[in-house]
N, C-alpha and C positions, 0 to 999 in steps of 0.2 A: 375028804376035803371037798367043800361044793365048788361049784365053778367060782372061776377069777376073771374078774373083766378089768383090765389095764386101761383104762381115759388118755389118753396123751395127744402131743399137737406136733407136726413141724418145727423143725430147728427147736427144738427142747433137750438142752443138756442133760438135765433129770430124769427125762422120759429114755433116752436111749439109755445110759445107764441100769435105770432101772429092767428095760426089754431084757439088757443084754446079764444082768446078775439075773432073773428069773431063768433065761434059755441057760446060762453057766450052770444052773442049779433043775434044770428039765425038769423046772414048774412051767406046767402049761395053761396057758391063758387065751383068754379072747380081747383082741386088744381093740378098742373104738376110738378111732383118730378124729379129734373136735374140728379139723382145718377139714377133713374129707367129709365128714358128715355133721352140721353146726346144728342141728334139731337136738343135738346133747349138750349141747352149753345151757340151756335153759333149765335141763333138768337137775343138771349140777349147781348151777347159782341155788335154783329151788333148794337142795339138800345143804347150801352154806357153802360151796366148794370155790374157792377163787382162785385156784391154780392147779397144774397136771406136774408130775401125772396125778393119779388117784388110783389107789387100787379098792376094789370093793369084791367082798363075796355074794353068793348069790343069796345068802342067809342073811347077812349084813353083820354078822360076827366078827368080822374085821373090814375095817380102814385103814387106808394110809396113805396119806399124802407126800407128796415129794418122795426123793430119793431116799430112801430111810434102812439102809442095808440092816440093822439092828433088828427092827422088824418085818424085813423083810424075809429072812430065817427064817421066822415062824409060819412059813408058808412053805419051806422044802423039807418037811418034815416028810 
């Protein structure tokens, strides 16, 4: 699996959720927080993105937005 970079912001129900089913499932990620570093919000508008979290590969073979435990499985394979 390539790497996973996890998008998420401050006070985001979705986003800890999702941190915390990825750590329950020791998928390991690199997670980019948009309120701590905002030079990633443009690049996510750029690719269509209007909400976090976002999960992305570093292939780009998967997406996912929001909390999406369904697919998010297909990542603790």
């Amino acid at each position: 699996m390539s790497t996973i970079t996890l998008y998420t912001k401050n006070n985001c129900p979705q986003c800890t959720m999702t941190k915390k089913f990825l750590a329950d499932k020791e998928v390991a990620f690199n997670e980019i927080n948009i309120d701590s570093k905002p030079e990633y919000i443009d690049d996510l508008k750029a690719k269509g993105f209007r909400s976090v979290p976002v999960i992305t590969t570093e292939d780009a073979r998967v997406t996912i937005v929001g909390f999406r435990p369904d697919q998010l499985r297909t990542l603790a394979v």
